[in-house]
MARBA-3410 file (N, C-alpha, C, O; in Angstrom, 1 decimal):
97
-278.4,0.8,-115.3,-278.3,-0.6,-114.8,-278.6,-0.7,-113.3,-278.3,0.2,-112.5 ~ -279.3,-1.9,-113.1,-279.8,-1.4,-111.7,-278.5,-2.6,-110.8,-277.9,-3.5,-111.4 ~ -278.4,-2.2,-109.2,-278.2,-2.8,-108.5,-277.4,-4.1,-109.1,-276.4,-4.6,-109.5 ~ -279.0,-4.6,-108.5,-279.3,-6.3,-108.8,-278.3,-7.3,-109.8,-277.6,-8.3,-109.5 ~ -278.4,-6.4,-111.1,-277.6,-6.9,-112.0,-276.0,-7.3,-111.9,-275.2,-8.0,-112.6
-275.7,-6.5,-110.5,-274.2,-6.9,-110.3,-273.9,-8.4,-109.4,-272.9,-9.1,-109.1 ~ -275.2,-8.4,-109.2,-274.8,-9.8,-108.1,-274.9,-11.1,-109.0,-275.8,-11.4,-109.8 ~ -274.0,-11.7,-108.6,-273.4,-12.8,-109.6,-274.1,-13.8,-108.8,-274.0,-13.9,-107.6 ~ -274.9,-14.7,-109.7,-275.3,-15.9,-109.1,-274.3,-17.4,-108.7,-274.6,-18.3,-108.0 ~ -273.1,-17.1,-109.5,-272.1,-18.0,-109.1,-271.9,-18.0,-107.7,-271.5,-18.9,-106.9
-272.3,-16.9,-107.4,-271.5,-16.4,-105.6,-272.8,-17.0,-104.6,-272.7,-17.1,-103.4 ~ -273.8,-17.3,-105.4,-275.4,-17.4,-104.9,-275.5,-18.1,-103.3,-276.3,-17.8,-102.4 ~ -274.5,-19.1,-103.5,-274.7,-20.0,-102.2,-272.7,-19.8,-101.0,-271.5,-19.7,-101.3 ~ -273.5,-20.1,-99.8,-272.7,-19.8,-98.7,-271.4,-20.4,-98.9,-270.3,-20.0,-98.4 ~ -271.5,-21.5,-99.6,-270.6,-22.3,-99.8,-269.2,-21.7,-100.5,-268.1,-21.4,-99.9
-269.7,-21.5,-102.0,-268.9,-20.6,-102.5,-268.7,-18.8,-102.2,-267.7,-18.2,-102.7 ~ -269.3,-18.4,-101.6,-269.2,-16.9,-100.9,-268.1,-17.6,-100.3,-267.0,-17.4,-100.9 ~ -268.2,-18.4,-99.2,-267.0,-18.7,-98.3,-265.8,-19.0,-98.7,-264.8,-18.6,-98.0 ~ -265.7,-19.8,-100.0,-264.0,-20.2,-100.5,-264.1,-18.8,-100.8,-263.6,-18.1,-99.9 ~ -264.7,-18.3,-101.6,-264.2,-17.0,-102.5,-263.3,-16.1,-101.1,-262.2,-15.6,-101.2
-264.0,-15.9,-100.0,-263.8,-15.3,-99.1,-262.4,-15.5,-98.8,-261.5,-14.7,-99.0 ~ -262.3,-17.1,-98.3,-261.2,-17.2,-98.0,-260.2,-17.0,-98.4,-259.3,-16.5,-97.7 ~ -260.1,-17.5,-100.4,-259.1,-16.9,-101.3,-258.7,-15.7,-101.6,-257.6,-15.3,-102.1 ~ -259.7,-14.9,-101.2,-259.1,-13.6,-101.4,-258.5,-12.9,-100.1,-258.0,-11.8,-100.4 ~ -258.3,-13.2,-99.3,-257.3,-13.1,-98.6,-256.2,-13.3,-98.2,-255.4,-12.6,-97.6
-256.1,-14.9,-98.7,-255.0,-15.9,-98.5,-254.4,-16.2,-100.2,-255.1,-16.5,-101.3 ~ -253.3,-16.2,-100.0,-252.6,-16.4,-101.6,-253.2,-17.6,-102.4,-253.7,-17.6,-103.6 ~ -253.0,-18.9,-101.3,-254.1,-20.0,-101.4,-254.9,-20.7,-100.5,-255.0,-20.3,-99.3 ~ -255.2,-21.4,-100.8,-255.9,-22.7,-99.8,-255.9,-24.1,-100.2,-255.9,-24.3,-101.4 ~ -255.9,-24.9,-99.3,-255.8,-26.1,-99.7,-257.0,-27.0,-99.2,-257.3,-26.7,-98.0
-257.7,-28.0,-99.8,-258.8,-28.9,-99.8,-259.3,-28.8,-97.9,-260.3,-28.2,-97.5 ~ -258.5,-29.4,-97.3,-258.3,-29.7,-95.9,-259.1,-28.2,-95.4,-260.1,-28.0,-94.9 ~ -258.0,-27.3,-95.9,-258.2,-26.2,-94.6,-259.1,-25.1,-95.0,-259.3,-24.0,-94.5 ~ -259.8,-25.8,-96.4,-260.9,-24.6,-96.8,-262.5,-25.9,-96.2,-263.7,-25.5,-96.1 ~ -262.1,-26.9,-96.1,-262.8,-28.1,-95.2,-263.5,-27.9,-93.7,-264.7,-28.1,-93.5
-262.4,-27.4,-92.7,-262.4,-27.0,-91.6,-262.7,-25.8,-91.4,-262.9,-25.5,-90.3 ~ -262.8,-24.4,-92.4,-263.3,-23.6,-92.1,-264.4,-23.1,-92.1,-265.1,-22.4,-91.3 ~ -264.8,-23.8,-93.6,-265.8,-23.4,-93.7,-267.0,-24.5,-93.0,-268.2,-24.2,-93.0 ~ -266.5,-25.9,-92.3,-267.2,-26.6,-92.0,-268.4,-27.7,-92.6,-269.4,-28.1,-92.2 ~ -267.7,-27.7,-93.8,-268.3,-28.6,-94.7,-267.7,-29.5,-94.9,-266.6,-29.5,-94.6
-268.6,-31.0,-95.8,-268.3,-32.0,-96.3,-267.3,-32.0,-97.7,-267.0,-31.2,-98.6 ~ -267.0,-33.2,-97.5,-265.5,-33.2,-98.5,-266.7,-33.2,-100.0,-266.4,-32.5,-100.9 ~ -268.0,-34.1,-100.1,-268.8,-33.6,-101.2,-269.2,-32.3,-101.4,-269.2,-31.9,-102.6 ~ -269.5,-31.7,-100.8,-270.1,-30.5,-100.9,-269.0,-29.4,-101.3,-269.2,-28.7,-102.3 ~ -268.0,-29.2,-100.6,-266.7,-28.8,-100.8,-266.0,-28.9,-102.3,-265.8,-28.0,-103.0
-265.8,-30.2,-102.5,-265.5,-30.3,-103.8,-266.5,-29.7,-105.3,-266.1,-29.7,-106.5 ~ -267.8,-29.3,-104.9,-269.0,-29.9,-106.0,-269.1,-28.3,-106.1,-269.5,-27.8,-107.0 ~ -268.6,-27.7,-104.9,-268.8,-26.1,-104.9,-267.3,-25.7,-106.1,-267.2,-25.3,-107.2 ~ -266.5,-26.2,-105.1,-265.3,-25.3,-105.8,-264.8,-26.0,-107.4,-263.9,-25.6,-108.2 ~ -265.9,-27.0,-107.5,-266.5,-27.3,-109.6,-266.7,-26.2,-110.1,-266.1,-25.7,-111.1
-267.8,-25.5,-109.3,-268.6,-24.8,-109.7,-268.0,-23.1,-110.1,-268.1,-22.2,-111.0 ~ -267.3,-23.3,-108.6,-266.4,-21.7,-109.3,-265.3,-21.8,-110.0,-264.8,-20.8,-110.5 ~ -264.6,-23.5,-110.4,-263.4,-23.7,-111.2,-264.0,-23.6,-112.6,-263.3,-22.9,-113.4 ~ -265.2,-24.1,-113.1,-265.8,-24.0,-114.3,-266.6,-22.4,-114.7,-267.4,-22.3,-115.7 ~ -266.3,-21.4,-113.9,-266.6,-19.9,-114.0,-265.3,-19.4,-114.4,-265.3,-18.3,-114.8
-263.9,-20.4,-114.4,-263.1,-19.8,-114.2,-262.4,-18.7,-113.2,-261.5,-18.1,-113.5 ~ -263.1,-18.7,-112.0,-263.1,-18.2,-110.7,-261.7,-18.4,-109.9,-261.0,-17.5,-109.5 ~ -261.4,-19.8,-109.8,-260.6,-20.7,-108.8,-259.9,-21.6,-109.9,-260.3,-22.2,-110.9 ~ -258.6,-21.4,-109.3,-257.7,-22.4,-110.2,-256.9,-23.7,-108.9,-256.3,-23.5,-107.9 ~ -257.1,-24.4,-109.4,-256.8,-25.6,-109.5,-255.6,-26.2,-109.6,-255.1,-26.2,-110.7
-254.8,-26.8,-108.3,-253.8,-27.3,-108.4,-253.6,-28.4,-107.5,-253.7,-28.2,-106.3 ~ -253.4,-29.8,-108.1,-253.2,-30.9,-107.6,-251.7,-31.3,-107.5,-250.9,-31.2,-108.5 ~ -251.4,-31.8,-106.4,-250.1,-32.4,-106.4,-250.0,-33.6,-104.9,-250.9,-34.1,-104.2 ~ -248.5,-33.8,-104.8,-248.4,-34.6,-103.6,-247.5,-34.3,-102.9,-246.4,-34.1,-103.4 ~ -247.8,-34.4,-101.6,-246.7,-34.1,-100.3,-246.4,-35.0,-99.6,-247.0,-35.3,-98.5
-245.1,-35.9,-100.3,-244.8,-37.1,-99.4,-245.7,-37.9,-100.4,-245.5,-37.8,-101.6 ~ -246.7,-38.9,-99.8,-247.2,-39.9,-100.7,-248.6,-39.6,-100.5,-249.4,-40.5,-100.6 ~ -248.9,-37.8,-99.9,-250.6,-38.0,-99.8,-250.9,-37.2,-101.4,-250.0,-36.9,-102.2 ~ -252.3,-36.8,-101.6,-252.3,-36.1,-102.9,-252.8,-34.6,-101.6,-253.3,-34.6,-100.5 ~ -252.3,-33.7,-102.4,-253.1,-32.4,-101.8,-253.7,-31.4,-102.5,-252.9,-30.5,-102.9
-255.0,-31.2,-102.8,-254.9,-30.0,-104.0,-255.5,-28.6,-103.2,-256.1,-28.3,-102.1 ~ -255.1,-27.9,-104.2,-254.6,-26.5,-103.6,-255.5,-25.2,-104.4,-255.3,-25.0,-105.6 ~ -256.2,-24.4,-103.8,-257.1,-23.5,-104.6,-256.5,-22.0,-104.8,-255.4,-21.6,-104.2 ~ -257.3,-21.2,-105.7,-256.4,-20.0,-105.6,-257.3,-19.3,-106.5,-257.8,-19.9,-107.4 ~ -257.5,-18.0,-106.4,-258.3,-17.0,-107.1,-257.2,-17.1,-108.3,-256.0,-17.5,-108.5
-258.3,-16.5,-109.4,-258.0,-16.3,-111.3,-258.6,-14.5,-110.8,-259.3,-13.9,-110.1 ~ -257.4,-14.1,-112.0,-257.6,-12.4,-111.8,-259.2,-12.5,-112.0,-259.9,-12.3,-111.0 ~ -259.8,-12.8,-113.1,-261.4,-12.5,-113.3,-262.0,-13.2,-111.9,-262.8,-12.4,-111.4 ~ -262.0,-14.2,-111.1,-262.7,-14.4,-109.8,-262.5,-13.1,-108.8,-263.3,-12.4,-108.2 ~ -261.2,-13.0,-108.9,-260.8,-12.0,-108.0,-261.6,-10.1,-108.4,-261.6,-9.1,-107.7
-262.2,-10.2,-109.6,-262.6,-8.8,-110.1,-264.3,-9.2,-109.9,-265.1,-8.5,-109.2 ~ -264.4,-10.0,-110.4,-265.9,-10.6,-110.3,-266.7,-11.0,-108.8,-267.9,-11.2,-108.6 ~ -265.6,-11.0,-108.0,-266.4,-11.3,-106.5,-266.0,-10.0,-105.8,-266.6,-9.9,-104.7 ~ -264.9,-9.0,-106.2,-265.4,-7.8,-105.8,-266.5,-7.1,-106.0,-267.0,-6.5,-105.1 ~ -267.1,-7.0,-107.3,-268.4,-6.5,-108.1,-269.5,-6.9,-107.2,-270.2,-6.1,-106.8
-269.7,-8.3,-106.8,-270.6,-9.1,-106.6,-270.7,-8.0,-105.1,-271.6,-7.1,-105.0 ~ -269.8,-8.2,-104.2,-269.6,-7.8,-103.1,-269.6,-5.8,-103.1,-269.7,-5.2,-102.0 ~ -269.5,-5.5,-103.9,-269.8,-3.7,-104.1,-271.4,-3.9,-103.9,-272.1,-3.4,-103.0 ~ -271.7,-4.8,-105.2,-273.1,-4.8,-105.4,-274.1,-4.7,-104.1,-275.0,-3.9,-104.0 ~ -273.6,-5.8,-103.2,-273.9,-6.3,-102.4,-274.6,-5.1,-101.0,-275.6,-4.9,-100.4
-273.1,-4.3,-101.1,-272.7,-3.7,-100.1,-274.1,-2.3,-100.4,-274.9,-1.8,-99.7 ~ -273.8,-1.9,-101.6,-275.2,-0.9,-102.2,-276.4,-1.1,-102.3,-277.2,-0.1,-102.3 ~ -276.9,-2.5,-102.3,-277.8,-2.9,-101.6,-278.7,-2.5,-100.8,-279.7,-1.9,-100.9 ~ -277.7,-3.6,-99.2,-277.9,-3.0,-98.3,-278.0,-1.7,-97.9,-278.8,-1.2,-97.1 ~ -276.9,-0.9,-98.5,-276.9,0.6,-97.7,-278.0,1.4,-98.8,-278.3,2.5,-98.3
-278.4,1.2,-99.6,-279.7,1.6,-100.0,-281.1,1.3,-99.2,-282.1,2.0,-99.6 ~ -281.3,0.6,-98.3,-282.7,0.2,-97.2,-282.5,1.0,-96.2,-283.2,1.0,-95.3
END
C-alpha cells in the first residue's frame, strides 16, 4: 500500500487540518475560539466543521451560557486515530523527497 493512500481527503483543506489541530490538543473548543484562531468566517467555520461532524470526526455540543447559545467541538476516538494516520502519512511523505 503506497503512501498516498493514508492521506485522508476529509483533512484535504486548511480549514479542517486546523480544527482537527486544534482539538487534538485541547480537550475542546468552542465556535468563538476555533473562529479567532484559525481566522475564519463564522460560514466557513461552521460548513467545515459539517464536514468533519458528518465523518464522524468532531462531536458536537450545543448548549447555553447565561442566555447566549455556545457550541462546543471535540475529537471522536476514530477523528482522533484517523488524523493521526493522515498526519504519519503526511510526515513519510515528505521525509521520503
Amino acid at each position: 500500500m503506497s503512501i498516498i493512500n493514508n492521506i485522508n481527503k476529509v483533512f484535504d483543506h486548511r480549514i479542517r487540518l486546523g480544527i482537527m489541530s486544534v482539538l487534538m490538543v485541547n480537550e475542546y473548543a468552542d465556535f468563538n475560539t476555533l473562529k479567532e484562531l484559525l481566522e475564519v468566517t463564522d460560514g466557513n467555520l461552521a460548513s467545515h466543521a459539517k464536514a468533519l461532524e458528518a465523518a464522524a470526526y468532531i462531536k458536537v455540543e450545543k448548549q447555553f451560557i447565561g442566555r447566549k447559545p455556545n457550541t462546543r467541538y471535540s475529537t471522536t476516538k476514530l477523528g482522533e486515530a484517523e488524523f493521526k494516520k493522515h498526519i504519519e502519512a503526511l510526515e513519510k511523505l515528505i521525509n521520503k523527497t
